[in-house]
matplotlib code that plots the C-alpha trace (Angstrom):
import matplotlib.pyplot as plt

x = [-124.3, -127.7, -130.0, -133.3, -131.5, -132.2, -129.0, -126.9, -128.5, -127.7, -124.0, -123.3, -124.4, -122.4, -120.4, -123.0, -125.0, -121.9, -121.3, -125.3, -125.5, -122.6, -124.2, -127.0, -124.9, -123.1, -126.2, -128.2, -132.0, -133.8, -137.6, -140.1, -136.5, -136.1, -136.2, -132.9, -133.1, -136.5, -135.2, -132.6, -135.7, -137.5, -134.1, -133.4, -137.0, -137.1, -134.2, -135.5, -138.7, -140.6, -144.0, -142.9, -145.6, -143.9, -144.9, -146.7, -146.7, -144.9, -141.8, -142.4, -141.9, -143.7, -143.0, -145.2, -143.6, -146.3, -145.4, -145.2, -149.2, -151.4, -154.2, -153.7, -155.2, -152.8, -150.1, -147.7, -146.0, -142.5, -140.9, -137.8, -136.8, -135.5, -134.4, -131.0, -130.5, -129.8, -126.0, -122.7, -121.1, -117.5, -116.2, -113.6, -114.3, -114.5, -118.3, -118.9, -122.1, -121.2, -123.5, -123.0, -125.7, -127.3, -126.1, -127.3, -126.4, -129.4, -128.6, -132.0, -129.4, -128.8, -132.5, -133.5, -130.7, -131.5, -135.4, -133.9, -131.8, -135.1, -136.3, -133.6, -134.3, -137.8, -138.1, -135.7, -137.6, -141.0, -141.2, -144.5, -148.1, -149.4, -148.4, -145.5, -145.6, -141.9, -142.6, -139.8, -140.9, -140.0, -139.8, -139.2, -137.3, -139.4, -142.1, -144.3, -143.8, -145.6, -148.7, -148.5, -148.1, -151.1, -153.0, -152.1, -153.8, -151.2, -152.8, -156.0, -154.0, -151.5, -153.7, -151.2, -152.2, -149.6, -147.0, -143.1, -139.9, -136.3, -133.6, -130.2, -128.7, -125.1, -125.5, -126.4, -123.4, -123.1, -125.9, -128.4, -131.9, -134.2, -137.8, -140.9, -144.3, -146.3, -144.5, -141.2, -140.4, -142.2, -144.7, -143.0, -144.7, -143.5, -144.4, -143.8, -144.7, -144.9, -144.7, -145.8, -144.8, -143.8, -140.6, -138.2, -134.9, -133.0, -132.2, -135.7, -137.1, -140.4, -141.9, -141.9, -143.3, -140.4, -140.9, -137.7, -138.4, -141.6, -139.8, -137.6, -140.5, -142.3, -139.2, -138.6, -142.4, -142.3, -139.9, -142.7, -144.8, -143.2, -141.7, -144.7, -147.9, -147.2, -147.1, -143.3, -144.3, -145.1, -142.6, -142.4, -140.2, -140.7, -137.5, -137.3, -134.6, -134.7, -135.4, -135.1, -135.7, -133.8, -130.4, -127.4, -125.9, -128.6, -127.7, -129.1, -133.1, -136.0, -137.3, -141.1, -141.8, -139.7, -140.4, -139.3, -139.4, -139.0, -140.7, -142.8, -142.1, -144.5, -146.0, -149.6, -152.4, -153.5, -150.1, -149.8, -153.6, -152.9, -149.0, -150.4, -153.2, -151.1, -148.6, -151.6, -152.6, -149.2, -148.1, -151.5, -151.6, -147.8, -147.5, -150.8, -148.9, -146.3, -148.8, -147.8, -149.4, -148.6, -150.3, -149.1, -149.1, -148.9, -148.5, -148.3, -146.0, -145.5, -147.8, -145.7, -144.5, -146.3, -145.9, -148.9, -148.6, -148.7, -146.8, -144.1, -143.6, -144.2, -140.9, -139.0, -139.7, -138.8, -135.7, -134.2, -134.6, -132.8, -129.7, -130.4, -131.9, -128.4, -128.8, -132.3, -133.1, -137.4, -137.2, -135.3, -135.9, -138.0, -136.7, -138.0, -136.8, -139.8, -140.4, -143.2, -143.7, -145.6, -148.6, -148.4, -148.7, -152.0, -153.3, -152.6, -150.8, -147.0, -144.2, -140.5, -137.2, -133.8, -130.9, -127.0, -124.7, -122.2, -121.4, -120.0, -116.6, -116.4, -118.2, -120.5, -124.5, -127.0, -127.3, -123.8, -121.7, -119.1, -122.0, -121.8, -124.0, -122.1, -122.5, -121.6, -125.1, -127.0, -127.0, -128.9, -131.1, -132.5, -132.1, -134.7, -137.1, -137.4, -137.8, -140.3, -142.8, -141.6, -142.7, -145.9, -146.9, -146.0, -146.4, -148.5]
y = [178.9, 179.0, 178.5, 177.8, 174.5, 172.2, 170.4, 173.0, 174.3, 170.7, 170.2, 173.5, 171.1, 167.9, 167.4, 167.9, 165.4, 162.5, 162.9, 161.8, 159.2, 157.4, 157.9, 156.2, 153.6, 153.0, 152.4, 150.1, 149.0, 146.2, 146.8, 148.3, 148.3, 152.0, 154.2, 155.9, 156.2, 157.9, 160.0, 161.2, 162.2, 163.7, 165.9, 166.9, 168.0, 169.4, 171.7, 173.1, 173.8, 171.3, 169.8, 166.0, 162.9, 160.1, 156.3, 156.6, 152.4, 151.7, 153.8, 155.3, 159.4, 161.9, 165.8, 167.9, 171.0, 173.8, 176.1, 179.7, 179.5, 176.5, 178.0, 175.2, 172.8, 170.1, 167.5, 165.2, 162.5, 161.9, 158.6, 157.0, 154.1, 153.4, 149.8, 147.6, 144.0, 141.4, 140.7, 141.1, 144.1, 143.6, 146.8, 148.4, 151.8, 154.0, 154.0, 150.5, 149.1, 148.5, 146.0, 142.5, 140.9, 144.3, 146.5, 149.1, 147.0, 148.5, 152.3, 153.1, 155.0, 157.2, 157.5, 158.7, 161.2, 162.6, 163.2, 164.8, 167.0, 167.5, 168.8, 171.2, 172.7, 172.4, 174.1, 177.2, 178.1, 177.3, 178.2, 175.6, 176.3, 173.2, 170.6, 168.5, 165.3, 163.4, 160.1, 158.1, 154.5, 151.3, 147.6, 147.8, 144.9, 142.1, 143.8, 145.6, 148.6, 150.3, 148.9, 149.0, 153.1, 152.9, 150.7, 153.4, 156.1, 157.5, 158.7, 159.7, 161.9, 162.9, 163.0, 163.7, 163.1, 161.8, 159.6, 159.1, 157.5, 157.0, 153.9, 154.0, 151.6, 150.3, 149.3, 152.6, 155.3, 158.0, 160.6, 158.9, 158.8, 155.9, 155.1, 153.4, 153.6, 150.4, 147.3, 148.3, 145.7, 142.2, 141.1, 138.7, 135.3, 133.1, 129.6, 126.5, 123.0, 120.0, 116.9, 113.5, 110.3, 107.3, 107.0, 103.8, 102.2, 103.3, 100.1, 98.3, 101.3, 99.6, 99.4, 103.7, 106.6, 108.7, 112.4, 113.3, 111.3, 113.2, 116.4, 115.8, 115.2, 118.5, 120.8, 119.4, 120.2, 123.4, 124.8, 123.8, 126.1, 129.2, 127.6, 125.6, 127.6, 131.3, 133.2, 133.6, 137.3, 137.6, 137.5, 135.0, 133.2, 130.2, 129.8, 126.5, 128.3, 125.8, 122.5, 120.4, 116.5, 114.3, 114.1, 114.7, 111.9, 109.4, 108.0, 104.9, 106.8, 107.7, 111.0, 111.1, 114.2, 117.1, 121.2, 122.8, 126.8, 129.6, 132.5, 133.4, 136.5, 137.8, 141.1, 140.4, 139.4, 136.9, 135.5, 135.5, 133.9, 131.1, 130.2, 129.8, 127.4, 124.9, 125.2, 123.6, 121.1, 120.0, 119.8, 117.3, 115.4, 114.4, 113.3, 111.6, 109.7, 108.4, 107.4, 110.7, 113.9, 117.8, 120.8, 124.5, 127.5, 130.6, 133.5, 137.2, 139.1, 143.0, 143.0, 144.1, 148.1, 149.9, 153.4, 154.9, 156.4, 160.2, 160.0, 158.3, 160.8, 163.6, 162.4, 161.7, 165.4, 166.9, 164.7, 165.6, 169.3, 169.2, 166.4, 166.5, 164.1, 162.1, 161.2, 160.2, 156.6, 156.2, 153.1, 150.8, 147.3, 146.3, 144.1, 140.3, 141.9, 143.4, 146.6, 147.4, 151.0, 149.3, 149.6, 153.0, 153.1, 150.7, 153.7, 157.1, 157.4, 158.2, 156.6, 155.0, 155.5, 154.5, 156.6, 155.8, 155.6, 153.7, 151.4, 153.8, 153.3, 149.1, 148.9, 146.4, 145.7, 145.8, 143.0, 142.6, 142.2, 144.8, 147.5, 151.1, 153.6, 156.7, 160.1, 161.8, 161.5, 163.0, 165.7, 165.3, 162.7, 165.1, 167.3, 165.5, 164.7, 168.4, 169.1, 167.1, 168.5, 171.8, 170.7, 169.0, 172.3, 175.1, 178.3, 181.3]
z = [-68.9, -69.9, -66.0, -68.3, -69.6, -66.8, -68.1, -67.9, -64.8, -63.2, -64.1, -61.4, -58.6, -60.3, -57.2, -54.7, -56.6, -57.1, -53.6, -53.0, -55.5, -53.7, -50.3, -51.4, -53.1, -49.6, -48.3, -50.0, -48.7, -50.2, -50.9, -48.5, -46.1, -48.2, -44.7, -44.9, -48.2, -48.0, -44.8, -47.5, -50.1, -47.3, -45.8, -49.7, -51.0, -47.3, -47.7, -51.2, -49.6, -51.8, -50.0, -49.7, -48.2, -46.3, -46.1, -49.4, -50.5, -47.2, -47.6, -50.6, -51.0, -53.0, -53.7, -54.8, -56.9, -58.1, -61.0, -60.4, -61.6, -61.6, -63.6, -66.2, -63.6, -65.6, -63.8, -64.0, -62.5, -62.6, -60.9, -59.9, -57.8, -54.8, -53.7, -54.2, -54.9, -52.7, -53.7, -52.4, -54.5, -55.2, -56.4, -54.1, -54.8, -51.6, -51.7, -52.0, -50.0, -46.5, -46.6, -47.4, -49.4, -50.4, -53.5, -56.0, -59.2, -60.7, -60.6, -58.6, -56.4, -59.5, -60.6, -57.0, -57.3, -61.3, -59.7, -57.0, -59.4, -61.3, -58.1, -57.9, -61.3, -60.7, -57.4, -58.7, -61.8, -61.5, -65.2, -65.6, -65.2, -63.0, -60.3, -60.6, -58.6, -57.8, -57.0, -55.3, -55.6, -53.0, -53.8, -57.4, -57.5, -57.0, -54.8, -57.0, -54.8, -57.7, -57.1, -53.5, -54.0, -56.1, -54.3, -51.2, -53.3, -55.0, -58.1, -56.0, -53.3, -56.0, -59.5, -62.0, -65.8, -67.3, -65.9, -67.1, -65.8, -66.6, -66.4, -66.8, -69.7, -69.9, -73.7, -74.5, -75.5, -72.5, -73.1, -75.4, -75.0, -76.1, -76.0, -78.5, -78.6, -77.3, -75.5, -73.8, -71.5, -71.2, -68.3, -66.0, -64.6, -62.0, -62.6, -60.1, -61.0, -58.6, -59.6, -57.4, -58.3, -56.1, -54.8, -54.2, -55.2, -58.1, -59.2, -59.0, -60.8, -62.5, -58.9, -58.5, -60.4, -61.3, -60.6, -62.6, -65.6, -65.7, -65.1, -67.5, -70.0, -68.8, -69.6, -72.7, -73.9, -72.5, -74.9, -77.5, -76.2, -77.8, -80.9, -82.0, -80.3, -80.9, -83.7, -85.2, -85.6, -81.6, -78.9, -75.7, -73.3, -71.2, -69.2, -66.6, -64.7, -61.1, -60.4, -56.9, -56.8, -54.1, -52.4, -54.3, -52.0, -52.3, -55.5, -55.8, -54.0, -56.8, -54.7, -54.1, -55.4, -58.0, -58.2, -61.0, -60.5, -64.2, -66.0, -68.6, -70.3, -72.8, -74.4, -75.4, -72.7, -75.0, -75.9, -71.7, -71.6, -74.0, -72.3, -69.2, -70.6, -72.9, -70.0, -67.3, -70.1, -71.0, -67.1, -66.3, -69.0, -69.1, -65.2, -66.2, -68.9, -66.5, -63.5, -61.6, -60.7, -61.2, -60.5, -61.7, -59.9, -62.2, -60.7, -62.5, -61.3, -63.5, -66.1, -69.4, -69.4, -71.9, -73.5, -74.6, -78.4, -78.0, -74.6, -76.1, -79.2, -76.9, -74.2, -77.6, -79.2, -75.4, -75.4, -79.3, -77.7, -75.3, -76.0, -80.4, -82.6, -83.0, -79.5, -79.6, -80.4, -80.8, -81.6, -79.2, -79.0, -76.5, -73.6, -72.5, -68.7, -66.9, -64.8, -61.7, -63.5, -65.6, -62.9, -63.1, -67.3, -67.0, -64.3, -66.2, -70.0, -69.8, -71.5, -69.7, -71.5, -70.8, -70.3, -72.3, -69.1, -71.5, -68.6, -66.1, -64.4, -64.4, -67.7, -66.6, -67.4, -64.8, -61.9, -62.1, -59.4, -59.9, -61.7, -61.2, -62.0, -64.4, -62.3, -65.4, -67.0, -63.8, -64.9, -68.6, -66.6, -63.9, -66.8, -69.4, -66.0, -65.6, -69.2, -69.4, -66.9, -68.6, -71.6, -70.5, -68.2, -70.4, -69.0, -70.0]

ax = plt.figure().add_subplot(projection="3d")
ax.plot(x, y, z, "-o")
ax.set_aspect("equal")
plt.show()
């Protein structure tokens, strides 16, 4: 075994590190709920004597890791998350969440444990010249705990240069690493429309103003949005995924009033820009055409994830080091999903990559009910995290 590959350095403490990741999947916490999960961050960085800040973002952790000289005066950030879903697991491994409603179908439990087995490498070798900085992120899910760490002075307390973060990926074979320059994943927008019409009796329907007719309209000229507005060679969705009117057991009542609840996923701020103004024109002026009312609410959620240019080829030469160019892919798709470390890459340069778990044990994809997260890659994960801040900090 070769202790200055941080691979093979990791796959010594293989069983010390399964038997975390499935502590942490037994005990799931949704986001900003993250405090036994962070009191496990704290008790690990803690017992490899690694300075580590609490209640960063809420319940967010961050370790600090100085290289055996700091001369350089360079840094760098390294992040993983933290939080579960709110779903009922139904695996019946021993492990399972003991939680109902609450499970790691994500694999954040195995990216909080591949930084903490970059920690480990990290913390034995010191072999960099400048700061490392392990940030363990809340509320990825959903609660842009990314921005709440920033907007908690993350980057002012913690100023690292570059910035760089890992997910796992069931369609990926075991092992491989993939990445791109520019968009990875898509911004995600949450749009709600109400509609106002007049309700009365489904069977003298000329004397209301039918909020599901108009609905009905609406959804339809949404999907024109994307095919006939933007450009074939750009990328968007507009996705109507909810909508509530009336009383399944009134069936003879025209409802007063309709919601319809979806997403917008795009790449471009001005692709994003123009969506949400056709979709305000097209919401008014059709409820207008049927004697009704609508207002949108559009709300931004993650702006899109992306890596910058040089970042991205740097994380891809680290990564063809260390696992070989066959298992590198630099030029994965990007995803119409969405990711809050996408905060981080508008505050500092950095690039996010995904990680080949093959689908673990139950071969599912992520958000699945019966996902697990593939202990077997820990190893090359925590691995390529501590590559790259070896890479990134040489040392004289």
């Amino acid at each position: 075994m070769n202790p200055m590959n941080p691979i093979e350095s990791l796959r010594t403490d293989l069983a010390v590190l399964t038997e975390l990741r499935r502590d942490l999947h037994a005990h799931p916490e949704l986001g900003f709920e993250e405090h036994r999960t962070a009191e496990v961050v704290v008790r690990e960085l803690a017992a490899l004597g690694v300075e580590h800040h609490a209640g960063v973002g809420k319940t967010g952790v961050v370790g600090v890791i100085r290289g055996k000289s700091t001369g350089s005066g360079r840094s760098i950030g390294l992040r993983a998350d933290m939080d579960a879903l709110p779903m009922h697991e139904e695996n019946d491994f021993a492990y399972v969440s003991r939680f109902k409603g609450r499970m790691h179908a994500c694999g954040h439990d195995g990216h909080t444990t591949m930084l903490l087995a970059a920690a480990r490498h990290l913390s034995r070798t010191r072999r960099f010249d400048g700061t490392v900085y392990l940030i363990f992120q809340p509320g990825e899910e959903g609660f842009a705990g990314g921005r709440a760490m920033i907007d908690d002075g993350l980057f002012t307390r913690f100023p690292a240069d570059q910035i760089y973060a890992l997910h796992n990926w069931p369609g990926l074979a075991t092992g491989k690493i993939a990445m791109r320059p520019g968009p990875m994943m898509a911004a995600a927008d949450r749009i709600e429309i109400h509609i106002e019409g007049r309700g009365g009796h489904g069977a003298h329907p000329h004397q209301t103003v039918d909020p599901v007719l108009v609905a009905g309209h609406i959804i339809t000229a949404a999907q024109s949005i994307v095919a006939r507005n933007v450009s074939p060679i750009d990328t968007a969705v507009v996705s109507l995924c909810a909508m509530h009117a009336g009383n399944l057991a009134a069936m003879s009542v025209v409802p007063r009033e309709a919601r319809l609840v979806g997403t917008v996923r795009t790449f471009k701020a001005t692709t994003q820009d123009y969506i949400e103004q056709r979709l305000n024109e097209l919401v008014h002026s059709i409820a207008a055409a049927f004697g009704a009312t609508a207002t949108l609410k559009y709300e931004r959620i993650y702006p899109a994830t992306v890596n910058s240019e040089r970042e991205a080829e740097f994380a891809a030469g680290v990564a063809e080091a260390l696992v070989g160019a066959d298992n590198v892919v630099r030029d994965l798709d990007p995803s119409m999903g969405s990711e809050d470390f996408s905060f981080m890459l508008e505050q500092r340069p950095g690039a996010y990559a995904r990680l080949g778990q093959g689908g673990g044990e139950g071969g599912c994809f992520l958000h699945n009910t019966r996902y697990d997260f593939n202990d077997e890659v820990i190893p090359i994960g925590g691995g390529y995290l501590a590559a790259l801040a070896e890479a990134a900090l040489p040392a004289p």
